[in-house]
Steps between C-alpha positions, in 0.01 A plus 500: 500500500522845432719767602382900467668838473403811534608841408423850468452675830663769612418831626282754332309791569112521588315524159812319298507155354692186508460126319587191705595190277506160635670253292409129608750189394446167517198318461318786344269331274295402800426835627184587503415820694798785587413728779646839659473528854679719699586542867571863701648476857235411787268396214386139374610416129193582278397416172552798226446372174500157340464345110390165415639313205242574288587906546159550735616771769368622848631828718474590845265772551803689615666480198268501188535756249839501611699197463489266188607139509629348196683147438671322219424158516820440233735731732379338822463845595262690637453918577370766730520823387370759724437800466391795707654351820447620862658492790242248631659290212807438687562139540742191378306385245516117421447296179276171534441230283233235545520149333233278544418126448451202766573805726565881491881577527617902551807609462621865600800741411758640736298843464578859378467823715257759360570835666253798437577840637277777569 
């Protein structure tokens, strides 16, 4: 099993920054890929960024340039820092780790509220 949490949101203005952490416990040496997703109100959750264990990365469209995603395997932990946010960024934003083997197994955190203001 593993158990995530997040932190970091909060409120900022359009055009300011913030860095989410997500530390995972548990069985962590069996992650392999750690996602961001994120989830605004009347909206399906969507995928924002995610790092495999190796350290390869992919962006939404939305988001590159913006947003970097960063882990430490040792930590358990991994990192969004974004920067530049919008309003359209608004969202809880939700760490994800996938472990794979006979099956795939995910495993999500409680979430963290992102607000941008304009």
């Amino acid at each position: 099993q593993v158990q995530l949490v997040e932190s970091g949101g909060g409120l900022v203005q359009a055009g300011g920054s913030l860095r989410l952490s997500c530390v995972a416990s548990g069985s962590i040496a069996s992650i392999n890929a750690m996602n961001w997703y994120r989830q605004a109100p009347g909206n399906e959750r969507e995928s924002v960024a995610g790092i495999s264990a190796g350290g390869v990365t992919k962006y939404a469209d939305s988001v590159k340039g913006r947003f970097t995603i960063s882990r430490d395997n040792a930590k358990g932990t991994v990192y969004l820092q974004m920067n530049s946010l919008k309003p359209e960024d608004t969202a809880v934003y939700y760490c994800n780790a996938v472990r794979l083997g006979f099956s795939r197994s995910d495993y999500w955190g409680q979430g963290t509220q992102v607000t941008v203001s304009s």
